[in-house]
N, C-alpha and C positions, 0 to 999 in steps of 0.2 A: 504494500500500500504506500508506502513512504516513497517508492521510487512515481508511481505516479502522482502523490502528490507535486515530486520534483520536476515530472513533465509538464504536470498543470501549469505551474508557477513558470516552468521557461516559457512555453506556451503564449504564456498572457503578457510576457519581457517582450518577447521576440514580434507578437503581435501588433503590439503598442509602439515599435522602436521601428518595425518595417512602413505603418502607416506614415509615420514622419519623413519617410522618404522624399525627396522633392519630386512634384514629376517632373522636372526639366531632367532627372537625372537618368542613364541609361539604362538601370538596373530597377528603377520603381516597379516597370510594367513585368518584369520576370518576377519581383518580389510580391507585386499585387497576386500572383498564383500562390503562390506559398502560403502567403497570409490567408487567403482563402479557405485553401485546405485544413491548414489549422484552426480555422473558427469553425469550422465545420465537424471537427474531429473534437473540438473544446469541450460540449457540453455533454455526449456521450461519456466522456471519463471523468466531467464532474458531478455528472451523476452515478458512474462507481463508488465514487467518493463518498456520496454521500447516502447513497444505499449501505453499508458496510457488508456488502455482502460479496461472495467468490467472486471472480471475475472470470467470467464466460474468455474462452480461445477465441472467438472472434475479436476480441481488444488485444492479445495478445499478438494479433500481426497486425492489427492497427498501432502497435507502439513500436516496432521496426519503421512502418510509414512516417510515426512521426518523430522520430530521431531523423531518420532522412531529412524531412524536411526542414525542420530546428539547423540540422548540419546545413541545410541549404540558406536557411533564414539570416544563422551566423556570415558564413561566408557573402551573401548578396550586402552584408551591411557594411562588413568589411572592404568590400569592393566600391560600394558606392563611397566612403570614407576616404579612400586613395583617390578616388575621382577630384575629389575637392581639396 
């Protein structure tokens, strides 16, 4: 449980930090995907949470997807930051 609590929380970092993107910049529109997918994936595992109950294998390869994506979120922001 604690490790999804720790995806929740990047999650909601990552979400909030890729919005702030400028659109002049070249990486917004690749980053606008990702942020997507992660809001989309957000409230499914905040309602793990908040169920306290087992967690069904289908969230189980939902959280490969969103490390992926997180890895993807870090890196676009990193990128766009060398931009400037």
């Amino acid at each position: 449980m604690k490790n999804i609590q720790l995806l929740v929380c990047q999650m909601k970092l990552i979400t909030e930090r890729l919005e702030k993107l400028s659109p002049d910049s070249n990486w917004a529109r690749r980053a606008s995907g990702v942020r997507g997918a992660l809001l989309k994936l957000l409230p499914e595992l905040e309602a793990v949470l908040k169920d306290d109950e087992p967690v069904e294998e289908s969230i189980y390869t939902d959280l490969d997807t969103i490390e992926y994506l997180l890895d993807c979120g870090y890196e676009f922001l990193e990128r766009a930051a060398q931009e400037y």
